[in-house]
TORTORDO-412022 format. One line per 5 residues: their letters; for each residue x, y, z of N, C-alpha, C. Coordinates in Angstrom, 2 decimals, decimal comma. Layout:
<nodes>
a	X/Y/Z/X/Y/Z/X/Y/Z; ...
</nodes>
This chain:
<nodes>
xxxxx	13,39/15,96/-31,16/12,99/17,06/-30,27/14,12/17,33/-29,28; 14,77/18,68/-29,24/15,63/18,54/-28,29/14,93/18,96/-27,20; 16,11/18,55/-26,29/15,57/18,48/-24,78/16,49/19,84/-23,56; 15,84/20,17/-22,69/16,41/21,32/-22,37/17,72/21,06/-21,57; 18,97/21,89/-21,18/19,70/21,14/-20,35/19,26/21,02/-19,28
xxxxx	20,27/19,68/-18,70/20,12/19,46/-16,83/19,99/20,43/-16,36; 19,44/20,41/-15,57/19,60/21,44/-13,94/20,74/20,85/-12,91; 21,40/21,80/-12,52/22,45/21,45/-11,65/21,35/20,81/-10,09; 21,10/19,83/-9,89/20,46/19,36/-8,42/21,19/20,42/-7,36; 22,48/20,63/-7,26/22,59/21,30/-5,58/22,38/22,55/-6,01
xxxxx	21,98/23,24/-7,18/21,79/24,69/-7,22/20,60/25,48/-6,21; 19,55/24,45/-6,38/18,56/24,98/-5,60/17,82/23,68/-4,61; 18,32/23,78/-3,36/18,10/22,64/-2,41/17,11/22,84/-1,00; 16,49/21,99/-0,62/16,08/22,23/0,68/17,10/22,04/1,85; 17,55/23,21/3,02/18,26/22,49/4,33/17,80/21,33/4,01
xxxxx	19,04/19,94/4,53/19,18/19,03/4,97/19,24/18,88/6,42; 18,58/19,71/7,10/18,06/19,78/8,50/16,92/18,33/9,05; 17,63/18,01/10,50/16,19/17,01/10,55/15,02/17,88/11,29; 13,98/17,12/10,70/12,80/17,83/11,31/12,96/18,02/13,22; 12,16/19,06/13,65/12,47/18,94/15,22/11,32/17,96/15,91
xxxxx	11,37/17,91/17,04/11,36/16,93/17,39/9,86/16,33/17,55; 8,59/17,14/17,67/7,38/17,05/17,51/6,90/16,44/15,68; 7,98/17,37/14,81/7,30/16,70/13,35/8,13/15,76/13,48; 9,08/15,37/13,86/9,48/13,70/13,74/8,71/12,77/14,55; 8,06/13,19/15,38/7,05/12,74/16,38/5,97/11,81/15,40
xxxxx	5,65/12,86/14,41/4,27/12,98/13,80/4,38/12,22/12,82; 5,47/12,24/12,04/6,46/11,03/10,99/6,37/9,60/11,22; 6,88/9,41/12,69/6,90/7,70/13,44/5,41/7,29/13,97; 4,74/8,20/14,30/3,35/8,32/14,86/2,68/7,32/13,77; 2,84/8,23/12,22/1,95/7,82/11,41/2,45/6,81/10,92
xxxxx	3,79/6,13/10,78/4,38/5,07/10,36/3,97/4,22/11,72; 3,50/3,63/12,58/3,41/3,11/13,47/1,96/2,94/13,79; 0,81/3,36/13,67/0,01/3,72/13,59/-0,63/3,22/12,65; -0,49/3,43/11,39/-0,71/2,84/10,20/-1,57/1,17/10,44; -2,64/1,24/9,67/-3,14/-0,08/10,13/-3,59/-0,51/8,75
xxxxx	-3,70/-1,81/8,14/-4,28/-2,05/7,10/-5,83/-2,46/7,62; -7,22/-1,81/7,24/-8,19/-1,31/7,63/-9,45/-2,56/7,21; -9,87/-3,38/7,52/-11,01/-4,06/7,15/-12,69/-3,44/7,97; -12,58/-2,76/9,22/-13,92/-2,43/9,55/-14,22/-0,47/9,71; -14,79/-0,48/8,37/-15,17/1,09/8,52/-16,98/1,24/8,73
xxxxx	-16,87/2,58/8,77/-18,27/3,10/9,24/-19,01/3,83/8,47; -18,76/4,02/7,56/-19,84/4,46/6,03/-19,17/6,27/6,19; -20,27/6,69/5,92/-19,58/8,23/5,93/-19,49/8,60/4,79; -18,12/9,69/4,47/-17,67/10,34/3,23/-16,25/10,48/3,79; -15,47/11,33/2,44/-13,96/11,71/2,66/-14,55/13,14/1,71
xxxxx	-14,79/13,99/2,11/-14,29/15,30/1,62/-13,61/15,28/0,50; -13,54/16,03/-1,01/-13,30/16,31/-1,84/-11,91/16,65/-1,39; -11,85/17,50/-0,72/-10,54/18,29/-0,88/-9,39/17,76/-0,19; -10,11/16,18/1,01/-9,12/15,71/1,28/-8,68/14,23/0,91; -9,70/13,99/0,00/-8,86/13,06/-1,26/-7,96/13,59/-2,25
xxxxx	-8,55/14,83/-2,39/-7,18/14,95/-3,32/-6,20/15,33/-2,73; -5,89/15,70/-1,52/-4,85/15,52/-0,71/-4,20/14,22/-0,83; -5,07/13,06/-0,40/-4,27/11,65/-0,44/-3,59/11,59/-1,64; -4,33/11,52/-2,47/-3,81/11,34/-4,21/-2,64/12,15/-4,58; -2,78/13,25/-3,83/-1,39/14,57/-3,99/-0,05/13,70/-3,61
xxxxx	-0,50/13,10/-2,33/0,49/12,24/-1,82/0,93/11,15/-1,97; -0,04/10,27/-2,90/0,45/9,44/-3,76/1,32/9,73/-4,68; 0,74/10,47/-5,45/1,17/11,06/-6,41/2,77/11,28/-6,47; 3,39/11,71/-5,67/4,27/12,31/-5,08/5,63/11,37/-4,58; 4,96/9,63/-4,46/5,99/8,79/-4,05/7,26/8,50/-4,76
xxxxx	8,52/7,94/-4,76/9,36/7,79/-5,30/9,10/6,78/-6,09; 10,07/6,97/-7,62/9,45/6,03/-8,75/10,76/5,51/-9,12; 11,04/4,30/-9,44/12,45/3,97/-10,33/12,69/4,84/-11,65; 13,43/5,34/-12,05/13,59/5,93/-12,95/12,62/7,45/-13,22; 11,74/7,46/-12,04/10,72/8,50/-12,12/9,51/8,32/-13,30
xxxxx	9,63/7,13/-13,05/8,39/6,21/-14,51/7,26/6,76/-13,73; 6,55/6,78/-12,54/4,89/7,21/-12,17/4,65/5,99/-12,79; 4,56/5,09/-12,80/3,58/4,01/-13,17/2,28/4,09/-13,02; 1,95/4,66/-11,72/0,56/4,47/-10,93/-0,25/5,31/-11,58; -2,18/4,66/-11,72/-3,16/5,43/-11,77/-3,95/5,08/-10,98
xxxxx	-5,36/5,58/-11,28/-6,34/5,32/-9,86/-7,33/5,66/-10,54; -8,00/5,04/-9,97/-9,43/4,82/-10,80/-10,63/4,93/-9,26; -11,41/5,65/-9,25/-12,19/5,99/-8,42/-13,76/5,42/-8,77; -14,22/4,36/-7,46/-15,03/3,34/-7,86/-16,08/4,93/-7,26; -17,06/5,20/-7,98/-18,27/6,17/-7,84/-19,57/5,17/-8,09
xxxxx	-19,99/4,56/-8,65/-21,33/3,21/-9,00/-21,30/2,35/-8,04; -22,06/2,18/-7,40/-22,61/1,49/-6,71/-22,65/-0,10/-7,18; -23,05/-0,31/-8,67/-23,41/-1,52/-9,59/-21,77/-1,76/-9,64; -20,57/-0,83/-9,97/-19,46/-1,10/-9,73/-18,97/-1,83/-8,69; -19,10/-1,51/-8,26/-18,61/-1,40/-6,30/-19,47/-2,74/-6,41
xxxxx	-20,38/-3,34/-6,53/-21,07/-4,80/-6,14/-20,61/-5,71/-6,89; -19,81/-5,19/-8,34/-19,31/-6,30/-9,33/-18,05/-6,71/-8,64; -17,52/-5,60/-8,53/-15,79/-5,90/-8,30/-16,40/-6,36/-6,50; -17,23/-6,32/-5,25/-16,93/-7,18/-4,49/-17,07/-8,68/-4,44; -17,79/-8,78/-5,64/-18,33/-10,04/-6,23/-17,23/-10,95/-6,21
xxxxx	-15,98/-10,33/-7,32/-15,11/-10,69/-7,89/-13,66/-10,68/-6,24; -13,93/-10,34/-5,65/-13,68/-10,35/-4,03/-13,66/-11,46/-3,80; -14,88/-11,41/-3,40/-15,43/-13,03/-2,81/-15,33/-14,07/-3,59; -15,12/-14,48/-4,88/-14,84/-15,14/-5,43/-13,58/-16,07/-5,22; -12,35/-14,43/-5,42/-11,18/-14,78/-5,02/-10,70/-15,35/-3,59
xxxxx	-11,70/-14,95/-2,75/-11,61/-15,57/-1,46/-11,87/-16,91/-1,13; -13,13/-17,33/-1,97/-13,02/-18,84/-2,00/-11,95/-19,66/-2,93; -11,83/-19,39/-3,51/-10,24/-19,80/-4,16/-9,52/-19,63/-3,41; -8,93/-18,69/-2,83/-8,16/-18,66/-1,58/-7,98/-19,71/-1,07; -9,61/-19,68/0,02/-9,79/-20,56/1,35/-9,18/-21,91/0,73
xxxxx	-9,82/-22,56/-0,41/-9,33/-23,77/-0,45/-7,98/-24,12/-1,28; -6,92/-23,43/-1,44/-5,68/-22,98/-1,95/-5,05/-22,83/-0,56; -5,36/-23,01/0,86/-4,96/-23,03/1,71/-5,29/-24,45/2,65; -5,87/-25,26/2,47/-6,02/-26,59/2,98/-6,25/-26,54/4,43; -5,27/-26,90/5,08/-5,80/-26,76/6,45/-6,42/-25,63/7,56
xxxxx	-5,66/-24,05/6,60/-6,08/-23,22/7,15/-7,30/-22,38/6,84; -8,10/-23,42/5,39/-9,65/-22,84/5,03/-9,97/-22,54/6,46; -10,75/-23,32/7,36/-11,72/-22,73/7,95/-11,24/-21,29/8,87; -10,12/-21,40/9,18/-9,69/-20,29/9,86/-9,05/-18,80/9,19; -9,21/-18,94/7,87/-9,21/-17,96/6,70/-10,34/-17,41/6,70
xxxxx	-11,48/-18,43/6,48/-12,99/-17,79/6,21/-13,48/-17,36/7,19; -13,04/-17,47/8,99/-13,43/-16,52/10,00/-13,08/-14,80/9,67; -11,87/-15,27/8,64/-11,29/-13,74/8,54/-12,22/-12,57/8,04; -12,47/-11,53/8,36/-12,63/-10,36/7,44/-11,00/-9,94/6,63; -11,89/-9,82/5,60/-10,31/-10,14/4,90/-11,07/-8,46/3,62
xxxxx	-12,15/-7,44/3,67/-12,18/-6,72/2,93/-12,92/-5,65/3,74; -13,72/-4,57/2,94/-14,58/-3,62/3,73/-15,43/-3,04/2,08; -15,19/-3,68/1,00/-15,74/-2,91/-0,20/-17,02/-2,45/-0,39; -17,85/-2,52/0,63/-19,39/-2,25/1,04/-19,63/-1,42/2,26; -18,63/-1,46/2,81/-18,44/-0,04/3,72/-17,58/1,06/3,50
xxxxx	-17,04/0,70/3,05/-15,56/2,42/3,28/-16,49/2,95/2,58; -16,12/4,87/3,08/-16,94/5,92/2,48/-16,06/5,72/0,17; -15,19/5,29/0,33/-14,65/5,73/-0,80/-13,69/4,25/-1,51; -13,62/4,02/-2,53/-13,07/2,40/-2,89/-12,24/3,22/-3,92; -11,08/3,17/-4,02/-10,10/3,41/-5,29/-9,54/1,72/-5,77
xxxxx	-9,36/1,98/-7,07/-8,47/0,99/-7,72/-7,00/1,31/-8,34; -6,24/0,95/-7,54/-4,42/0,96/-8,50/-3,99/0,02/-9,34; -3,91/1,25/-10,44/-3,81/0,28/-11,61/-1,85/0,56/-11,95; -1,28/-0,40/-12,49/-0,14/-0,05/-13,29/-0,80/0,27/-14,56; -0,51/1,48/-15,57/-0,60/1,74/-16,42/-0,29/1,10/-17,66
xxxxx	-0,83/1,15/-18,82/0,10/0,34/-19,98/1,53/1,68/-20,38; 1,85/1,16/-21,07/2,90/1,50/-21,93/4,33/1,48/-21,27; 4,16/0,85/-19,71/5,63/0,55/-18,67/7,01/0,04/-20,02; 6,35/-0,51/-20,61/7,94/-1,65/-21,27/8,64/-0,62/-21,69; 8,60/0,99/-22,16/9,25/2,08/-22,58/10,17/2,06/-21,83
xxxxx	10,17/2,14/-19,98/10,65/2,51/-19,16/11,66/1,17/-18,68; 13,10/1,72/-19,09/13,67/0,72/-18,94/15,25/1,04/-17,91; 15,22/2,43/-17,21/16,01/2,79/-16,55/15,80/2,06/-15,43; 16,12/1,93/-14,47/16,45/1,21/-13,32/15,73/-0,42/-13,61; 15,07/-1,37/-14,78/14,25/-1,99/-15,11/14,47/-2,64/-15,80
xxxxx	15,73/-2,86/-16,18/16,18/-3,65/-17,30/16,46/-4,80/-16,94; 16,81/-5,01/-15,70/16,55/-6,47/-15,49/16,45/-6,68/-13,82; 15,20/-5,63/-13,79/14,60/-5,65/-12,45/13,21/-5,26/-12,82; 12,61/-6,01/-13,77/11,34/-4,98/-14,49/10,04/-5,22/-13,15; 10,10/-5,77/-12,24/9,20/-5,74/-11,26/9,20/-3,61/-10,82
xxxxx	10,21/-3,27/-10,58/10,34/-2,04/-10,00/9,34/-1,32/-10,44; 8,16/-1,72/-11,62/6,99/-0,67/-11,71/6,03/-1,40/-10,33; 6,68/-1,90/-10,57/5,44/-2,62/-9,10/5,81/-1,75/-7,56; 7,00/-2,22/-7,33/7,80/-1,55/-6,45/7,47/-0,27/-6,42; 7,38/0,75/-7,07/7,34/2,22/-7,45/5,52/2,18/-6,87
xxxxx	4,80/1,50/-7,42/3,58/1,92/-7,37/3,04/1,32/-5,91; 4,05/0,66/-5,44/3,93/0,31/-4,11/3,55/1,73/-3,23; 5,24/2,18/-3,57/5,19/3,42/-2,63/4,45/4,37/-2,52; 3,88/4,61/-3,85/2,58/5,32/-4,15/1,32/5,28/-3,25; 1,02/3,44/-2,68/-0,14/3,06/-1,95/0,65/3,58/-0,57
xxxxx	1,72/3,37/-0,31/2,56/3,64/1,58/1,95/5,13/1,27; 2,35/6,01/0,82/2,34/7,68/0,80/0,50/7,62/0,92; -0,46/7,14/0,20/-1,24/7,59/0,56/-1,54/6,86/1,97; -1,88/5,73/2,19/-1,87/4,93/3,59/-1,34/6,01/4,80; 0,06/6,15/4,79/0,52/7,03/5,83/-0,75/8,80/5,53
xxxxx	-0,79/8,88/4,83/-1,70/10,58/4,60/-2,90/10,27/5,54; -3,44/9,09/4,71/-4,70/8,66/5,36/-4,95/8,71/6,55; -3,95/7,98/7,56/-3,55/8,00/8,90/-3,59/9,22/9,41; -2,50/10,14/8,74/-2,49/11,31/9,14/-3,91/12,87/9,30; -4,84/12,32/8,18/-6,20/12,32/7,90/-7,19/12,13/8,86
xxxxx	-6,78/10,90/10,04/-7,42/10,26/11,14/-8,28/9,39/10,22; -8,02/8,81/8,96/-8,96/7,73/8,02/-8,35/6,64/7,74; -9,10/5,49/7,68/-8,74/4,14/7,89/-8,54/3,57/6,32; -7,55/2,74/5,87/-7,12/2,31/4,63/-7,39/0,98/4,81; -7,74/0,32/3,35/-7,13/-1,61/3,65/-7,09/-1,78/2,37
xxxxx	-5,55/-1,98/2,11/-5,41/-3,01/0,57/-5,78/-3,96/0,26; -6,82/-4,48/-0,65/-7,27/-5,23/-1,13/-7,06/-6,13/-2,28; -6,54/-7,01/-2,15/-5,21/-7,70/-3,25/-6,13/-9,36/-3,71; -6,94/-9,62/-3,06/-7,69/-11,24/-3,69/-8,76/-10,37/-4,86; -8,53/-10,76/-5,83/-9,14/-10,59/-7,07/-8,20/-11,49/-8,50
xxxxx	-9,00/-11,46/-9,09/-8,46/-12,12/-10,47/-8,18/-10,75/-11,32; -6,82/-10,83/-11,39/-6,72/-9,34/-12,31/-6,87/-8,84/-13,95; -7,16/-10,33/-14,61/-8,46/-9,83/-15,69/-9,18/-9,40/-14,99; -9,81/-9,99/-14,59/-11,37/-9,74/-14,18/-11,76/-7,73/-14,03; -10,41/-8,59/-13,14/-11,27/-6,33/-12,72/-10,54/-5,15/-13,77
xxxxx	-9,39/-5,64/-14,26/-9,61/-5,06/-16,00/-10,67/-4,80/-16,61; -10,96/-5,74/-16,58/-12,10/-5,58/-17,29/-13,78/-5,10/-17,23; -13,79/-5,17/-16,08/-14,42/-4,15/-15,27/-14,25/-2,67/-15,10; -12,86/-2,57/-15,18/-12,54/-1,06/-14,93/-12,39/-0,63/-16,41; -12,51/-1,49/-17,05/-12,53/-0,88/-18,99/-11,05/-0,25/-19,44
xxxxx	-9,54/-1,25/-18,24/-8,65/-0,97/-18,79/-8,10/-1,36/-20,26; -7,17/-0,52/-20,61/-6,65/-0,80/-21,84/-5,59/-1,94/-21,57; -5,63/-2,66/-23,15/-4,49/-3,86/-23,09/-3,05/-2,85/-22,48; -2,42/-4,19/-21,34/-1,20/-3,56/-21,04/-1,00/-2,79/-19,89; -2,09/-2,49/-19,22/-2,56/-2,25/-17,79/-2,94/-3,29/-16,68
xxxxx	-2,53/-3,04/-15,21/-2,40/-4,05/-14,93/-3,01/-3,81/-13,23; -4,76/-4,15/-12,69/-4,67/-3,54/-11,45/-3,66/-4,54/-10,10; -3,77/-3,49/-9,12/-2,96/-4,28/-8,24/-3,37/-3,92/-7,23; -4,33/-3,29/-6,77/-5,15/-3,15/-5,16/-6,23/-2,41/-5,78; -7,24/-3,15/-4,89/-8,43/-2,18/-4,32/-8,11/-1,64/-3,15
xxxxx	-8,35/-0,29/-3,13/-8,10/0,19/-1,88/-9,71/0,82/-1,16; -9,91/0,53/-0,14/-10,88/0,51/0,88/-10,51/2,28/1,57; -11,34/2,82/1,41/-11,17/4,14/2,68/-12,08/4,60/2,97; -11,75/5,27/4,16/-12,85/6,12/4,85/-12,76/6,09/6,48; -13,88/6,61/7,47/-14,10/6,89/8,31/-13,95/5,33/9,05
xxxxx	-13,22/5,58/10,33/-13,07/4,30/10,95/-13,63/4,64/12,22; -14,21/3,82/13,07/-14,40/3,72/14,62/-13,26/4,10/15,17; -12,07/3,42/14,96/-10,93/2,95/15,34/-9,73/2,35/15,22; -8,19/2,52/15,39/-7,48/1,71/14,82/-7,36/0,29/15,55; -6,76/-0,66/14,57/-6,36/-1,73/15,56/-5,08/-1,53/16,59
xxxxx	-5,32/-2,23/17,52/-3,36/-1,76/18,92/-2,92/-2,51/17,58; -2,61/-3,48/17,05/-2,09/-4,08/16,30/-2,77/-4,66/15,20; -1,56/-5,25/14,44/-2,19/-5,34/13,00/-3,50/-6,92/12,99; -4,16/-6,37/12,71/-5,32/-7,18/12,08/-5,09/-8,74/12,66; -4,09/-9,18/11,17/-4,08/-10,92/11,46/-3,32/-11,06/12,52
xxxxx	-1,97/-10,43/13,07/-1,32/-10,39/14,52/-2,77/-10,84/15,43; -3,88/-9,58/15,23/-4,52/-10,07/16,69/-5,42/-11,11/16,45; -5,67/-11,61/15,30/-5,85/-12,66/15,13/-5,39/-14,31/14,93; -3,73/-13,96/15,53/-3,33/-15,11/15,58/-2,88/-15,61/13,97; -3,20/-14,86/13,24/-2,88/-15,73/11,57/-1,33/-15,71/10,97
xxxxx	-0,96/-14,85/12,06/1,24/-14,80/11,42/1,23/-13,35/12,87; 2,45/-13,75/12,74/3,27/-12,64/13,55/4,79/-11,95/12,84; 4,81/-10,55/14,07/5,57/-10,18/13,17/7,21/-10,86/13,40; 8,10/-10,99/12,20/8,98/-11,14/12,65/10,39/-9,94/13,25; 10,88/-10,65/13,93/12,32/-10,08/14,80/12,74/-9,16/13,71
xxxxx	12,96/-8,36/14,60/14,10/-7,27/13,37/15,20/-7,74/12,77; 15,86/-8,14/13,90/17,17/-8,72/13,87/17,54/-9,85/13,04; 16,61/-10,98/12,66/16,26/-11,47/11,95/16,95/-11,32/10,58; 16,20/-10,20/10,47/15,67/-9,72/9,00/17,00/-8,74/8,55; 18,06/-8,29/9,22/19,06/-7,42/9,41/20,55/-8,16/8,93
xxxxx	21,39/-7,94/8,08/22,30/-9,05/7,87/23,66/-8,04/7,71; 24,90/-8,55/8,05/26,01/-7,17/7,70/26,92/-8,24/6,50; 26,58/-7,31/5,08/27,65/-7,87/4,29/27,13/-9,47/3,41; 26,50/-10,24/4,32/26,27/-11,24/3,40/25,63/-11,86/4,37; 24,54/-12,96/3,57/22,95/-13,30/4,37/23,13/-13,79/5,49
xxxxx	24,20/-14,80/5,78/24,42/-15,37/6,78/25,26/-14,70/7,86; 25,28/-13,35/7,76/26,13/-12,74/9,10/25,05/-11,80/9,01; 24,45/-12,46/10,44/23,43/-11,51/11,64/24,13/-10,04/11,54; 23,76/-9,03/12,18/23,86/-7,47/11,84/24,49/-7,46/13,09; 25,73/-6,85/13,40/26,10/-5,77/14,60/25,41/-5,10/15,04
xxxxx	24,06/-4,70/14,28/23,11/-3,64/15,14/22,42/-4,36/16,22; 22,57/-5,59/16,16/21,35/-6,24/17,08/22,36/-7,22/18,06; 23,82/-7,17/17,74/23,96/-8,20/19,16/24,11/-8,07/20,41; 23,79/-7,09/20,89/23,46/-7,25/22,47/22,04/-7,61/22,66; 21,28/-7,58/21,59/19,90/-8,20/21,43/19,34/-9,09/20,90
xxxxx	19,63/-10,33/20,03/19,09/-10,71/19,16/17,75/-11,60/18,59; 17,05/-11,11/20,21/15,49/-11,34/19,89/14,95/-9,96/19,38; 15,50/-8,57/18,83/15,12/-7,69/18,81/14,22/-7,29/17,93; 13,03/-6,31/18,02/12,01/-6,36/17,67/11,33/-4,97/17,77; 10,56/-4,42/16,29/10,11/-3,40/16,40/9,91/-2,91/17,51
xxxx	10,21/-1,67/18,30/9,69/-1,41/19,48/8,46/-0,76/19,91; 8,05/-0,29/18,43/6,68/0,60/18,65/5,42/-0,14/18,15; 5,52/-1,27/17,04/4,70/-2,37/16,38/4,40/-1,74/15,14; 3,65/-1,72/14,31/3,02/-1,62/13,05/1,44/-1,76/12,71
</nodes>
């Protein structure tokens, strides 16, 4: 089958203008802001502004432009009670896969799958092994890709004024098989949404004491691991300034 030619990319471009200074406002707002969501308030999400989120999933950057990502929209109720089942399951496996810090794990709210107005599942799709551009010996990058997929909707959500929480303790047969995927598919969050009271000032386990965040500076290296970054030495306790 032939294929049509390239398109020249700079033929038809958007200004490379930065946004002014209110939509960059609204950009850091929602990146900052952003909370991973365990206590919602029942409700709904509007038809038209889920598929907004999903637009914006949809839409994230992919290695090679593979789209890995699908979504599966929990609607059953009998659903929605199996897969929190399979939740809690994974949570006690957890707790005691953590030894000293069981009891202070199991204080955690660690889901919301019985409250959010709306529960999606992200699945990696089968037939990834095709896709071998940027993946050939980085084959995680469908993961990576479908990451960004969950940030784009998360940040929408925010922007939405609706509360998100990835939901990652599950056995991932399990909810395969539940969701009646095909061999070669692979889920990787439940995602929790809907109507919130409120965000957290900060993230969840932060105000719970369970990890903090680390230093920027830290995490910043020029050239090779062991040389700290020039961006940070007049600082080098330096540290998000707005939080997460």
């Amino acid at each position: 089958m032939a294929h049509p030619p390239p398109v020249d990319p700079s033929a038809a471009t958007v200004p490379a203008t930065p946004f002014d200074a209110v939509q960059a406002a609204a950009v850091y707002r929602a990146i900052f802001e952003r909370r991973d969501m365990r206590h919602f308030v029942g409700g709904q999400v509007a038809p038209e502004v889920l598929r907004r989120l999903l637009h914006a999933a949809h839409h994230a950057p992919s290695v090679g432009f593979m789209q890995p990502w699908g979504f599966v929209r929990i609607t059953q109720p009998a659903l929605r009670q199996r897969l929190h089942a399979a939740v809690e399951a994974e949570r006690q496996r957890t707790a005691e896969a953590l030894g000293e810090r069981q009891d202070a794990f199991m204080r955690l709210k660690v889901e919301g799958l019985l409250d959010a107005a709306e529960l999606l599942a992200v699945v990696l799709r089968d037939g990834r092994e095709r896709h071998v551009f940027g993946r050939r010996t980085l084959p995680q990058m469908d993961l990576a890709s479908a990451a960004c997929a969950i940030q784009n909707l998360w940040l929408a959500a925010r922007a939405e004024g609706l509360g998100m929480g990835w939901v990652s303790l599950f056995e991932p047969a399990e909810v395969a098989a539940l969701l009646g995927l095909p061999p070669g598919a692979e889920p990787i969050a439940l995602l929790c949404l809907g109507p919130v009271a409120g965000y957290y000032a900060e993230p969840m386990l932060a105000q719970q004491r369970w990890a903090r965040r680390e230093a920027l500076a830290a995490c910043v290296h020029d050239d090779a691991w062991d040389r700290p970054s020039a961006l940070f030495a007049t600082d080098a306790n330096a540290d998000d300034a707005a939080g997460a």
